[in-house]
Backbone as JSON Lines, residues from 0, in Angstrom:
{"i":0,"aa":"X","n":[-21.94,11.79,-14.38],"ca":[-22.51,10.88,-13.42],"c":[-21.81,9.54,-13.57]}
{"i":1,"aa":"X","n":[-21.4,9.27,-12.43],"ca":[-21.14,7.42,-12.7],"c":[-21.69,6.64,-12.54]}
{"i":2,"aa":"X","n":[-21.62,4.76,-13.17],"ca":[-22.15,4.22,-13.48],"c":[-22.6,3.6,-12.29]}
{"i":3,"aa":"X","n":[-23.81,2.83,-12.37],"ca":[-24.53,2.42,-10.88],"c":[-23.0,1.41,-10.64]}
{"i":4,"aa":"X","n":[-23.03,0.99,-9.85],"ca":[-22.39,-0.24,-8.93],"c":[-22.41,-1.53,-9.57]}
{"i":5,"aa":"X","n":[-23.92,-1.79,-9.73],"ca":[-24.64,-3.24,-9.94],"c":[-23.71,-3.14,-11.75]}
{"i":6,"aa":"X","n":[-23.87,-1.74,-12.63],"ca":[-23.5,-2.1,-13.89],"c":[-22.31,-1.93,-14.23]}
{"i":7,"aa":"X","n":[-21.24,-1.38,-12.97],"ca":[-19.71,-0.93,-13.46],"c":[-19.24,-2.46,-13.43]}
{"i":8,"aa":"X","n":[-18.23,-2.58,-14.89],"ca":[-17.2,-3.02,-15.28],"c":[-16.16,-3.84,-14.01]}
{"i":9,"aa":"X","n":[-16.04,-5.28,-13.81],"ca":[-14.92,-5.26,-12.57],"c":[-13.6,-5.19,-13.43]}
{"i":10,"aa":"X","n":[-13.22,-4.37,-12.42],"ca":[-11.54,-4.21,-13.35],"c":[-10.69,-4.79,-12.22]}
{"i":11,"aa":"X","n":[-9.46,-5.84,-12.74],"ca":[-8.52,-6.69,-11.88],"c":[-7.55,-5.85,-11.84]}
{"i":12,"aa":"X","n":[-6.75,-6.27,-10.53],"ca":[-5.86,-5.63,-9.84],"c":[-4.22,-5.97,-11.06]}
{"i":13,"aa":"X","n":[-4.22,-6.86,-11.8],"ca":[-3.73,-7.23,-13.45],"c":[-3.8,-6.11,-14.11]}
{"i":14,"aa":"X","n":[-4.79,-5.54,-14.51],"ca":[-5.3,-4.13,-15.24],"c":[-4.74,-2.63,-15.05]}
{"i":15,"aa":"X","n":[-4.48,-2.48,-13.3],"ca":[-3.97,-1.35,-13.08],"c":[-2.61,-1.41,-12.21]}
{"i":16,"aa":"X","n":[-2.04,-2.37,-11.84],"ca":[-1.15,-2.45,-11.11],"c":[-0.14,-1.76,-11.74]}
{"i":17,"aa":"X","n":[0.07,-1.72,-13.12],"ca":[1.55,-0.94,-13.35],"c":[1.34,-0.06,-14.41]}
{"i":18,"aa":"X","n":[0.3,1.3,-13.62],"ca":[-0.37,2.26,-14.7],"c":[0.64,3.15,-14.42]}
{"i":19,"aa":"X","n":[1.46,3.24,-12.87],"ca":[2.34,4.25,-12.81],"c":[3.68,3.64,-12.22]}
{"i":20,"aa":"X","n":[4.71,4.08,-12.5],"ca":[6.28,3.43,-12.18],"c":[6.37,3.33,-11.08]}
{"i":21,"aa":"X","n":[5.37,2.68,-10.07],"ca":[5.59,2.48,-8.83],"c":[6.19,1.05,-8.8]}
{"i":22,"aa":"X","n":[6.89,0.3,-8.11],"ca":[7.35,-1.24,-7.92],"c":[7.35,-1.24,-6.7]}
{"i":23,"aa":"X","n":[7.8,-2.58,-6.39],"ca":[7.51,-3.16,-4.91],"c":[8.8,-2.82,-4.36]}
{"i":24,"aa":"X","n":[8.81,-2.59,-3.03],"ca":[9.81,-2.36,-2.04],"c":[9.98,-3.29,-1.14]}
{"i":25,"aa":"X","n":[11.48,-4.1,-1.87],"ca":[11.07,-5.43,-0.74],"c":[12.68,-5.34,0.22]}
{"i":26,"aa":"X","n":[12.44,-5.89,1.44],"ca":[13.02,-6.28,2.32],"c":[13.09,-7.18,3.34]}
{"i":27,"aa":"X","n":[14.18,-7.83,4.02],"ca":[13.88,-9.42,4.54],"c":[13.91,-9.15,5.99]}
{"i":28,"aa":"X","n":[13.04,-10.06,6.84],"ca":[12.97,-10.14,8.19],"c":[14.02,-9.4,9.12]}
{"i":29,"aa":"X","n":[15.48,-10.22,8.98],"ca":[16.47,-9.78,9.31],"c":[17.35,-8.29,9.13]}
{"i":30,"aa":"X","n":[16.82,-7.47,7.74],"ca":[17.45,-6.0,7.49],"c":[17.27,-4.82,8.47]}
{"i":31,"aa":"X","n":[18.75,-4.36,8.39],"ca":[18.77,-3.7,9.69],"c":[17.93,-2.12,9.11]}
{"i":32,"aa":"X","n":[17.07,-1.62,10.03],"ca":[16.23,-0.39,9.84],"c":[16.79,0.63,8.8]}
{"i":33,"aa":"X","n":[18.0,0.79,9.83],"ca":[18.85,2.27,8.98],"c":[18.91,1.76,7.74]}
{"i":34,"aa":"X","n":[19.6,1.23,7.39],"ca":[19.81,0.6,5.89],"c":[18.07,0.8,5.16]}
{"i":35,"aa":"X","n":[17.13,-0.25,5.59],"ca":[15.72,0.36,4.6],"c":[15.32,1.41,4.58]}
{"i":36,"aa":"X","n":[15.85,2.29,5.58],"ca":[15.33,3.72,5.23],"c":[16.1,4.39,4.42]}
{"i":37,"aa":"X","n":[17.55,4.33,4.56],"ca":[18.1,4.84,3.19],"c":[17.88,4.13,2.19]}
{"i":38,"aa":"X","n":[17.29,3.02,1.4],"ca":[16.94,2.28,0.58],"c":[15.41,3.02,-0.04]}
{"i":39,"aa":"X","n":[14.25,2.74,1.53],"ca":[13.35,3.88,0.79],"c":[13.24,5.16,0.32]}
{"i":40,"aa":"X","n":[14.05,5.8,1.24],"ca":[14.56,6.84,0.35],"c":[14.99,7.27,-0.71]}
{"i":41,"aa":"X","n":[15.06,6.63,-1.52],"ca":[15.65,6.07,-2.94],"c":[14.43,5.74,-3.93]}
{"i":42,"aa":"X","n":[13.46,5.28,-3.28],"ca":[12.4,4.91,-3.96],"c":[11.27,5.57,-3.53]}
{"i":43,"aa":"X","n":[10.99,6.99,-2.87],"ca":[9.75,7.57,-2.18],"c":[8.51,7.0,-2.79]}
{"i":44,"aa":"X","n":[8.18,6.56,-3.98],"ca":[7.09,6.14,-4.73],"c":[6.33,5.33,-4.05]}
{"i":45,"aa":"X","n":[6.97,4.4,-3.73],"ca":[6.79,3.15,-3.08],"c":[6.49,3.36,-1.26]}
{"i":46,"aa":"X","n":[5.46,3.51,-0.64],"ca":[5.17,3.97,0.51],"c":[4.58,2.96,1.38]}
{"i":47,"aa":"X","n":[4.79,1.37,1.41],"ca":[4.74,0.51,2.1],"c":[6.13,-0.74,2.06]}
{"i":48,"aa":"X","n":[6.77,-0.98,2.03],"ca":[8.08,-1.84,2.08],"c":[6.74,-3.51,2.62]}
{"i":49,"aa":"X","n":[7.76,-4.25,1.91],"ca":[7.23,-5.47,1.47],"c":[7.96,-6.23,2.39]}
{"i":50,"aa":"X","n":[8.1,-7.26,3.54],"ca":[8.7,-8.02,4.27],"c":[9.13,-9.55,3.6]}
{"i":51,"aa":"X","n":[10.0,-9.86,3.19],"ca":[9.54,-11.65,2.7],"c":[10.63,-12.25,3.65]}
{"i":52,"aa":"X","n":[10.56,-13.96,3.71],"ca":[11.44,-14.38,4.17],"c":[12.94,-15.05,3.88]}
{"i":53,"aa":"X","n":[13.12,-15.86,4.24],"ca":[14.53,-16.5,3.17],"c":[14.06,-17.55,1.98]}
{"i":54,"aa":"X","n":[12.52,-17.77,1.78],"ca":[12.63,-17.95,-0.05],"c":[11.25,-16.88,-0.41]}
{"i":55,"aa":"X","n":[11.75,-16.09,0.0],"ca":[11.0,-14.68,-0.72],"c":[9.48,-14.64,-0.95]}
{"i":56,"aa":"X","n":[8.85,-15.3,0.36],"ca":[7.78,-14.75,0.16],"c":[7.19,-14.01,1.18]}
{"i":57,"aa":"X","n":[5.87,-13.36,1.34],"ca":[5.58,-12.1,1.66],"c":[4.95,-12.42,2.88]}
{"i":58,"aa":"X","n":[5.48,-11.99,3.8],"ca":[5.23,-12.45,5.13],"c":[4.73,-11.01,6.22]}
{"i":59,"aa":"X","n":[5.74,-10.13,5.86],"ca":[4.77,-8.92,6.48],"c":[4.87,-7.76,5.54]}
{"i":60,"aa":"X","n":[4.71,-6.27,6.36],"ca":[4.62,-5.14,5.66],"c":[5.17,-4.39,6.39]}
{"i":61,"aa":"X","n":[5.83,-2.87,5.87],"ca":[6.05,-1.94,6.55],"c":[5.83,-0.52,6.12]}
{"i":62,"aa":"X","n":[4.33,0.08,6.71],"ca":[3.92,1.32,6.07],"c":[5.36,2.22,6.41]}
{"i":63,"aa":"X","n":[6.14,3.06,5.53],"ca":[6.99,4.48,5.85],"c":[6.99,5.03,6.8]}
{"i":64,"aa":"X","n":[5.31,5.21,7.21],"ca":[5.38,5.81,8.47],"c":[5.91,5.49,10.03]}
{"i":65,"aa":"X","n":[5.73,4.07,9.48],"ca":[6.48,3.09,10.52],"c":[7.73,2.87,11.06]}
{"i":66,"aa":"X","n":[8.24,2.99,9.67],"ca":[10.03,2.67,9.46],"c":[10.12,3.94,9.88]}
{"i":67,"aa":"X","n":[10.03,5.17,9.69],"ca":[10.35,6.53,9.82],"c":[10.34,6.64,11.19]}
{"i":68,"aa":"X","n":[9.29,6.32,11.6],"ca":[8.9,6.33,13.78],"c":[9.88,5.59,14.4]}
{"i":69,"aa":"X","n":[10.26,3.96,13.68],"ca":[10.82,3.25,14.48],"c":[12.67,3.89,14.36]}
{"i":70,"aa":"X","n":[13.13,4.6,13.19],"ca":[14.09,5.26,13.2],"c":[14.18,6.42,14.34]}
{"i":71,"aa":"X","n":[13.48,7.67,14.39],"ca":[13.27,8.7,14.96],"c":[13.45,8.33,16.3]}
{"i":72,"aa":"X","n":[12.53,7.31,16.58],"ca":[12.09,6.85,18.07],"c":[13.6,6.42,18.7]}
{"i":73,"aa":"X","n":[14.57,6.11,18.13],"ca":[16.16,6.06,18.44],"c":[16.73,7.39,18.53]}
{"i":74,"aa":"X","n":[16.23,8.0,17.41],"ca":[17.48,9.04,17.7],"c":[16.98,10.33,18.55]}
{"i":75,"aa":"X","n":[15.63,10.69,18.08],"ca":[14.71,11.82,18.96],"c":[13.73,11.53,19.1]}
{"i":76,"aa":"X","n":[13.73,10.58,20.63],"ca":[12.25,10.13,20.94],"c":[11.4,11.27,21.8]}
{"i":77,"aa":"X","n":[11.85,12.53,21.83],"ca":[10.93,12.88,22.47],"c":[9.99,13.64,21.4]}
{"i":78,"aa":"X","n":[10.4,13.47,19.67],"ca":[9.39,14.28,18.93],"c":[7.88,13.47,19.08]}
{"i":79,"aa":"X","n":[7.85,11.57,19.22],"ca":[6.98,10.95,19.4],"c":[6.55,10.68,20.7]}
{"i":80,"aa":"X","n":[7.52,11.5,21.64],"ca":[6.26,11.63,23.01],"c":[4.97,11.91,23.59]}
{"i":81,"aa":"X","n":[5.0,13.41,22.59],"ca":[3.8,13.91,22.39],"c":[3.13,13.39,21.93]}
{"i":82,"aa":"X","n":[3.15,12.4,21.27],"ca":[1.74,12.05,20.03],"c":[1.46,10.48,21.23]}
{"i":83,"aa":"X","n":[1.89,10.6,22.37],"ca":[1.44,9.19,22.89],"c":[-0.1,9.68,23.56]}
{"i":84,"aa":"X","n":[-0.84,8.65,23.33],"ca":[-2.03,9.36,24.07],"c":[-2.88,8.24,24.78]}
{"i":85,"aa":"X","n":[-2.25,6.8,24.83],"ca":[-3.37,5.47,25.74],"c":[-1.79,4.63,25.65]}
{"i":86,"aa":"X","n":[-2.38,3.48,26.27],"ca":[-1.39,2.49,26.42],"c":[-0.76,1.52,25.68]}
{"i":87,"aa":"X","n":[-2.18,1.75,24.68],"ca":[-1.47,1.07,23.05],"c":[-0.1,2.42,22.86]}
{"i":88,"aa":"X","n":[-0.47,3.54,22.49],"ca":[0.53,4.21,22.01],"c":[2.35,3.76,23.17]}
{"i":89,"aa":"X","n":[1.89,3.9,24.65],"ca":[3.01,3.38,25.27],"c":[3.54,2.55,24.68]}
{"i":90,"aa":"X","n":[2.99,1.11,24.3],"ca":[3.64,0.12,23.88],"c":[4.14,0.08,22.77]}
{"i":91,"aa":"X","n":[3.4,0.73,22.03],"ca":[4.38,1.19,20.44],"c":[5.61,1.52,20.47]}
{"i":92,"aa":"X","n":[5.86,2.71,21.66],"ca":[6.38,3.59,21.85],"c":[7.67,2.86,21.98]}
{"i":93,"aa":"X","n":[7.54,2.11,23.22],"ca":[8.7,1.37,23.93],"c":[9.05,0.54,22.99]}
{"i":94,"aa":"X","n":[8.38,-0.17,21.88],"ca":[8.54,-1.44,20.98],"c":[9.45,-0.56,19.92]}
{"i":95,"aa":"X","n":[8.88,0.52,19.83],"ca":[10.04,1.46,18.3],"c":[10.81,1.66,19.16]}
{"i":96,"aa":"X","n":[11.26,1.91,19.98],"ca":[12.68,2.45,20.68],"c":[14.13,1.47,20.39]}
{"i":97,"aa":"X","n":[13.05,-0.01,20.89],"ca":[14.08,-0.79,20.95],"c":[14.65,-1.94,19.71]}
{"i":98,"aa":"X","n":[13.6,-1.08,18.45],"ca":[13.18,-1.96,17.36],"c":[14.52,-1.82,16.43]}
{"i":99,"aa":"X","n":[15.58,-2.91,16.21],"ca":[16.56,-2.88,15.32],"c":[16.78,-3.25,13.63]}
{"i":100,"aa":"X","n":[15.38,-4.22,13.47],"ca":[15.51,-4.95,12.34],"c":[14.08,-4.64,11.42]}
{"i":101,"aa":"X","n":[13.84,-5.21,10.51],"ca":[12.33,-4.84,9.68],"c":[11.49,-5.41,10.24]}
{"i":102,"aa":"X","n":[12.19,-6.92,10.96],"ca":[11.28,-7.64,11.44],"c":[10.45,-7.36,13.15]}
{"i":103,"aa":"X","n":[11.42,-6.61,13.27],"ca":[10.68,-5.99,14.4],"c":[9.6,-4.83,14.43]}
{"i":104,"aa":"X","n":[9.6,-4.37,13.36],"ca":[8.38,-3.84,13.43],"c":[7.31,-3.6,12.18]}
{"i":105,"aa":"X","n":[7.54,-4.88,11.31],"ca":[6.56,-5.17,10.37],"c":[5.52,-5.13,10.82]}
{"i":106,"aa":"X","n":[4.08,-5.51,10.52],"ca":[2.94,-5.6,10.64],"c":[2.72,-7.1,9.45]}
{"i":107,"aa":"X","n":[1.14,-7.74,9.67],"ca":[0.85,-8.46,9.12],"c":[0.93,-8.3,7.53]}
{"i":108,"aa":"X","n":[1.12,-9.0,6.96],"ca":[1.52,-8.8,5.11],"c":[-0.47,-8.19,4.87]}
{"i":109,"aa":"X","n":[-0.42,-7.39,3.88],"ca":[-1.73,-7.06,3.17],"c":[-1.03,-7.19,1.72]}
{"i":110,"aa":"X","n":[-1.71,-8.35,0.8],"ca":[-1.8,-8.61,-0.2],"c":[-3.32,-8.77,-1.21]}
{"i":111,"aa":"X","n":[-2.99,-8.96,-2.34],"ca":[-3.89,-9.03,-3.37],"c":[-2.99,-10.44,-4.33]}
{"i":112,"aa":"X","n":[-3.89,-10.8,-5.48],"ca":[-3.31,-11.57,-6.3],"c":[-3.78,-10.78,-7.82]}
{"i":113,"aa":"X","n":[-3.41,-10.88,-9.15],"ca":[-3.51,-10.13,-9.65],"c":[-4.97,-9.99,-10.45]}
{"i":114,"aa":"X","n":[-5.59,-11.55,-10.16],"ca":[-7.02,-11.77,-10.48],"c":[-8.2,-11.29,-9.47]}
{"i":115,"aa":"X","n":[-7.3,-10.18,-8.63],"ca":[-8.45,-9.77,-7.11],"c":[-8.91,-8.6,-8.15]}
{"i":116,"aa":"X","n":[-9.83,-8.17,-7.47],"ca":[-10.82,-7.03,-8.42],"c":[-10.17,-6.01,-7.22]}
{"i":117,"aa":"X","n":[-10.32,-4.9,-8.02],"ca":[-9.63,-3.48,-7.54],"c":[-10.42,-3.01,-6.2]}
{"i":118,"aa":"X","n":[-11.78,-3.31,-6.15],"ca":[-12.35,-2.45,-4.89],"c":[-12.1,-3.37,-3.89]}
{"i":119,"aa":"X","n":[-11.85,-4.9,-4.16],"ca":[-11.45,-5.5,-3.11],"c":[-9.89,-4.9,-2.54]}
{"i":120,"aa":"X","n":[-9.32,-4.47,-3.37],"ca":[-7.93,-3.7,-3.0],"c":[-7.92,-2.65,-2.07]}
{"i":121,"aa":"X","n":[-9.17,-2.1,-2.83],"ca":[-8.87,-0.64,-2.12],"c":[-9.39,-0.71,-0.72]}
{"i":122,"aa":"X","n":[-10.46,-1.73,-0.69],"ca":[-11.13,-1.68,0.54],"c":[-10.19,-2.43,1.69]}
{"i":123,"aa":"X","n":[-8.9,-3.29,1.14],"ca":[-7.75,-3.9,2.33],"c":[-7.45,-2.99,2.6]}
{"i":124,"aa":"X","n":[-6.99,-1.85,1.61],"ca":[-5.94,-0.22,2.14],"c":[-6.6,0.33,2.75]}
{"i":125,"aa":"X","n":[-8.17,0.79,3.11],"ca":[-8.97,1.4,3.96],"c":[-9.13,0.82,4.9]}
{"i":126,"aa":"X","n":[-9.45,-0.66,4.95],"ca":[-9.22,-1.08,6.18],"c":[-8.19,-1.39,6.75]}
{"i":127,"aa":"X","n":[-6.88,-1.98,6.23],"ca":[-5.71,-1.33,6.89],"c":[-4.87,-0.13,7.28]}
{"i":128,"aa":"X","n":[-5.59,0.96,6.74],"ca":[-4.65,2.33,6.8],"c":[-3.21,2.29,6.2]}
{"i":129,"aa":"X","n":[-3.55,1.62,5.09],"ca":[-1.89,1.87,4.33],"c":[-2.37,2.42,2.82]}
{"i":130,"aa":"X","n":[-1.48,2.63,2.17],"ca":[-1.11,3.04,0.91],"c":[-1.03,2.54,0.0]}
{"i":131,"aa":"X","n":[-0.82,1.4,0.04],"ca":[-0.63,0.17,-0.95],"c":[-0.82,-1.1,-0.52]}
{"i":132,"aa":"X","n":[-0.74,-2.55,-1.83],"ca":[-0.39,-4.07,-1.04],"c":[0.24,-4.41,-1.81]}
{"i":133,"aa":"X","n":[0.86,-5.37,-2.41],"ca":[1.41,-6.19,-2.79],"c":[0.96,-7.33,-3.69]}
{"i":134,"aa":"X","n":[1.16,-7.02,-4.95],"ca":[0.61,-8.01,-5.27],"c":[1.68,-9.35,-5.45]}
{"i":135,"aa":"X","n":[0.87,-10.57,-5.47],"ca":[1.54,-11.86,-5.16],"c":[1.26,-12.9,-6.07]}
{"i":136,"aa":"X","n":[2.24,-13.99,-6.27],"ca":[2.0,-14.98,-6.61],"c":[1.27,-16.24,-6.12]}
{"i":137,"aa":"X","n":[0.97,-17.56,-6.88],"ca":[0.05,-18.6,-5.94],"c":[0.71,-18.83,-4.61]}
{"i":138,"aa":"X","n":[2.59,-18.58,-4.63],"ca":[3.35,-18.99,-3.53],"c":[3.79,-17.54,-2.36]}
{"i":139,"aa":"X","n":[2.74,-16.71,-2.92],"ca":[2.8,-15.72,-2.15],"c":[4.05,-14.9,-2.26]}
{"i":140,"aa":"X","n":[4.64,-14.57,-3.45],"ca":[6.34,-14.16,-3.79],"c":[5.54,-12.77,-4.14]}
{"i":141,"aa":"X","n":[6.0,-11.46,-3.91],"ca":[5.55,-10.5,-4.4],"c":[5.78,-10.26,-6.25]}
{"i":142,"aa":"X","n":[5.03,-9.88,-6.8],"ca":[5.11,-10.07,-8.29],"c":[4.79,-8.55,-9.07]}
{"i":143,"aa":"X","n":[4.41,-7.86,-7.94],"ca":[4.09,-6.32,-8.07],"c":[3.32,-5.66,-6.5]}
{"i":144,"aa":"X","n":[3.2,-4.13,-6.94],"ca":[2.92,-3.85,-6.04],"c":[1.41,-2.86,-6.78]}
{"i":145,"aa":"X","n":[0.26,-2.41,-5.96],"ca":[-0.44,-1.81,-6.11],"c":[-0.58,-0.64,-5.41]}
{"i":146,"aa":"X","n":[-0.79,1.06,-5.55],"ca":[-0.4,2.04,-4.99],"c":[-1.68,2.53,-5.14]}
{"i":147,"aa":"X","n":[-2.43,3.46,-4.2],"ca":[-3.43,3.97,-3.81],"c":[-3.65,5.34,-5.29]}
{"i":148,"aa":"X","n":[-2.39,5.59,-5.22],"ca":[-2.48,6.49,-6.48],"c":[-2.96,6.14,-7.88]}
{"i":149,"aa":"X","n":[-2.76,4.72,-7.92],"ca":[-2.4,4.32,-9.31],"c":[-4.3,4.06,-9.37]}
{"i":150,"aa":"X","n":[-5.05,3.39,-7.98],"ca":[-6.6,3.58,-8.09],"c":[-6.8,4.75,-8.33]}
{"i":151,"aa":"X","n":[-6.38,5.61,-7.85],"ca":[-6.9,7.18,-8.11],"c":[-6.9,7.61,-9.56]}
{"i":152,"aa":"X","n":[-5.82,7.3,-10.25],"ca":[-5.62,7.66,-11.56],"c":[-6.71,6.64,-12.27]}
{"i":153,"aa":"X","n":[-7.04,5.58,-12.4],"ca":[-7.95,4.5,-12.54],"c":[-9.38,5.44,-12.69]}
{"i":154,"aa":"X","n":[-9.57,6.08,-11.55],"ca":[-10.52,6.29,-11.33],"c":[-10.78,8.01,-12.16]}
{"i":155,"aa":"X","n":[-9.63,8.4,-12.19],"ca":[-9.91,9.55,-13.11],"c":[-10.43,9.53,-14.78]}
{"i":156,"aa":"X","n":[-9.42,8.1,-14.97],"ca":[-9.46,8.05,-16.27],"c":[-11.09,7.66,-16.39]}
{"i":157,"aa":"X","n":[-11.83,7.0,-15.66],"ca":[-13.16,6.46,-15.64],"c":[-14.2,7.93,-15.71]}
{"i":158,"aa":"X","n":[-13.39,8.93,-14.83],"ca":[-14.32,9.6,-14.86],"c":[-14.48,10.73,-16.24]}
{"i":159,"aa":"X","n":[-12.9,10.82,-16.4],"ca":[-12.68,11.91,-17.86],"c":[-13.78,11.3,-18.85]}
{"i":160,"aa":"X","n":[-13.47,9.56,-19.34],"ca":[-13.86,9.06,-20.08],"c":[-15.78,9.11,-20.19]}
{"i":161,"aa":"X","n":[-16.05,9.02,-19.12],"ca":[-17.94,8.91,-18.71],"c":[-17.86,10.62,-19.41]}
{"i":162,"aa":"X","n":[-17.38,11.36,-19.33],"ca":[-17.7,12.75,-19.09],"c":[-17.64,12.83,-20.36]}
{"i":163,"aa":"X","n":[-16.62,12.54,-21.51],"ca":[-16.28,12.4,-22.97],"c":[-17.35,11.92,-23.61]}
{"i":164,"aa":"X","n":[-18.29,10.71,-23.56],"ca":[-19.2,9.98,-23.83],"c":[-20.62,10.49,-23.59]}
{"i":165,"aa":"X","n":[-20.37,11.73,-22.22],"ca":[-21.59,12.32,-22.07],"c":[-21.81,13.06,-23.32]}
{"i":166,"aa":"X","n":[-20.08,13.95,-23.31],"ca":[-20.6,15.22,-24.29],"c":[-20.4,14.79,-26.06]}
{"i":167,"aa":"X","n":[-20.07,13.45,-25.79],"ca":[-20.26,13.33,-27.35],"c":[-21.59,12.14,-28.07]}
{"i":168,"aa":"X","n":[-22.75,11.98,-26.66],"ca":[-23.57,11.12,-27.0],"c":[-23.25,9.37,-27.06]}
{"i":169,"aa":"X","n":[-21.76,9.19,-27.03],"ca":[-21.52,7.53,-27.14],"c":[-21.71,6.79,-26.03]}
{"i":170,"aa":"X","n":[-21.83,7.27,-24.88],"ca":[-22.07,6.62,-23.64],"c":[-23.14,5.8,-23.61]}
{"i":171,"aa":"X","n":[-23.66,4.78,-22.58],"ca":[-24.98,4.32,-22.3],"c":[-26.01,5.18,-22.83]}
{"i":172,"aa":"X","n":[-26.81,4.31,-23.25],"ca":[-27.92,4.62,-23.38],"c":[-28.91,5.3,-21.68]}
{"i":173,"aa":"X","n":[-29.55,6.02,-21.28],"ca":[-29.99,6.33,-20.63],"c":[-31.41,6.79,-20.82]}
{"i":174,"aa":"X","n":[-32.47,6.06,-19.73],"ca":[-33.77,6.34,-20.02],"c":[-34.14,7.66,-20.5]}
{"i":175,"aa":"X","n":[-34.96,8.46,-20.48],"ca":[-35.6,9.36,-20.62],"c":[-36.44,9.86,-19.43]}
């Protein structure tokens, strides 16, 4: 069983950010697409690319899935025809076609700092639909990155550990 809410432990985004060899994937406004995709490719771990500007700080984001569409959408746009289904998707559509640089089809930066508590993390990635953020400095310079996996593992180790404590009596005390 896990621990109520009100009594779990806050654990900082400091704590788990580099539980697994994931790092940040950074790239600048101006980099041309093709190039970051053979770059991410290189680094699959890393499943959001980090945008900064010319003194390196973190200005947007780019989920994989993005960079991957806005590539495709050049060379075989009719695999993303099908998946158009309202007028937002049109405009995507037409915007990846003609999209040359990172900066054209970043999205707003989703960051953390390393004193943010983890569920505040996880809850930017759920409400953004990405994979990861970035973690940052006071000047907003990326300083690491945080990966959806690396909560997951977080969260295993929480649970192995409760389960260890059950069966060996060291855990909380628990009423009767």
């Amino acid at each position: 069983m896990s621990t109520p809410d009100a009594a779990r432990e806050v654990v900082l985004v400091e704590a788990c950010a580099n539980r697994l060899p994931i790092g940040p994937l950074i790239a600048h406004e101006g980099d041309d697409l093709l190039g970051v995709v053979r770059h991410a490719a290189s680094r699959p771990q890393t499943r959001v690319v980090g945008v900064v500007d010319a003194e390196d700080r973190l200005v947007g984001i780019v989920p994989l899935l993005r960079l991957a569409e806005a590539v495709i959408a050049r060379v075989a746009p009719e695999w993303l025809l099908a998946a158009i289904i309202d007028l937002e998707d049109v405009a995507r559509f037409g915007h990846e076609v003609e999209a040359r640089t990172v900066g054209d089809v970043m999205q707003e930066p989703a960051f953390v700092t390393p004193t943010t508590p983890v569920d505040v993390a996880y809850r930017l990635m759920r409400q953004r639909q990405i994979s990861g953020v970035y973690v940052v400095d006071d000047d907003r310079r990326p300083i690491g990155y945080l990966d959806l996996l690396e909560l997951a593992v977080l969260d295993i180790d929480t649970i192995e550990r409760e389960a260890t404590d059950s069966e060996t009596g060291t855990g909380p005390e628990r009423p009767a």
